[in-house]
N, C-alpha and C positions, 0 to 999 in steps of 0.2 A: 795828476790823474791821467791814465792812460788810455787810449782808446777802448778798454775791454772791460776796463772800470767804468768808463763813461756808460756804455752800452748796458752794464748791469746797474747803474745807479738808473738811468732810463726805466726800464724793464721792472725794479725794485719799488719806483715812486712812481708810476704813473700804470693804470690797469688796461684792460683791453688793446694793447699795441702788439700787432704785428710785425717782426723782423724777418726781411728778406734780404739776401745776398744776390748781388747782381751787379755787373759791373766792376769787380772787384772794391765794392762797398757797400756796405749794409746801411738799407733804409725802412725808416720806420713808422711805420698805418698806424694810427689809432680806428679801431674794428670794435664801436661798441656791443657788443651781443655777438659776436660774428656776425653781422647781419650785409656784411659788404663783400666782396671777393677779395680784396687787399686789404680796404679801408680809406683814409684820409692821409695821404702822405703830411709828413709835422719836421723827420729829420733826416740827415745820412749821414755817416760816417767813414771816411774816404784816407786809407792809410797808404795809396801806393799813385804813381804817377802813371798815366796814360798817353799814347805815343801822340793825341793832339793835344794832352792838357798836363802840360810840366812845368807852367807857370810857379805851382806853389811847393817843388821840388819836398815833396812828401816822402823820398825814399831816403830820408835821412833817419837814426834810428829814433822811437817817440815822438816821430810828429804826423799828425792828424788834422785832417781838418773838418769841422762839425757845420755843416750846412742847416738852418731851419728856417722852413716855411713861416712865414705871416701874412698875415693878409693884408689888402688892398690900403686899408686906412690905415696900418701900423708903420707902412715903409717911409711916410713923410715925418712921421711922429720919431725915426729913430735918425731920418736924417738931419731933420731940425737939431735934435738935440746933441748928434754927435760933432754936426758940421759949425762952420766959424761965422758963414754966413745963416743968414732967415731965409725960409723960404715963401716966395709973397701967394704961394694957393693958399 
């Protein structure tokens, strides 16, 4: 899947979401009603490299990188289960 697939599969299955371009990548509000100026930032999608952030050398051709927001109690819940260690909170 390519980043423009991705952005349409987004847009396709999920309703009231806002995409803005900025930054040289597009990120995306869920705006239920319009009732927000933007909305609730959820994802971005980030195709090119920036002159402090070249770490993830994205100017090769199809690659992407898909950032998404979670919340506060999801991030121990994804490191537990990805990492080798427990985590003791």
């Amino acid at each position: 899947m390519n980043a423009k697939q991705l952005e349409n599969w987004i847009l396709d299955n999920y309703q009231d979401v806002i995409v803005t371009d900025a930054y040289r990548e597009r990120s995306f509000f869920y705006n239920l009603d319009g009732s927000l100026t933007k909305g609730i930032y959820f994802s971005t999608i980030k195709e090119s490299d920036e002159p402090n952030d070249k770490a993830s050398y994205l100017e090769r051709d199809g690659i992407y990188r898909l950032s998404v927001g979670v919340g506060k109690k999801t991030i121990p819940i994804i490191i537990c289960r990805y990492s080798k260690t427990t985590s003791k909170r």
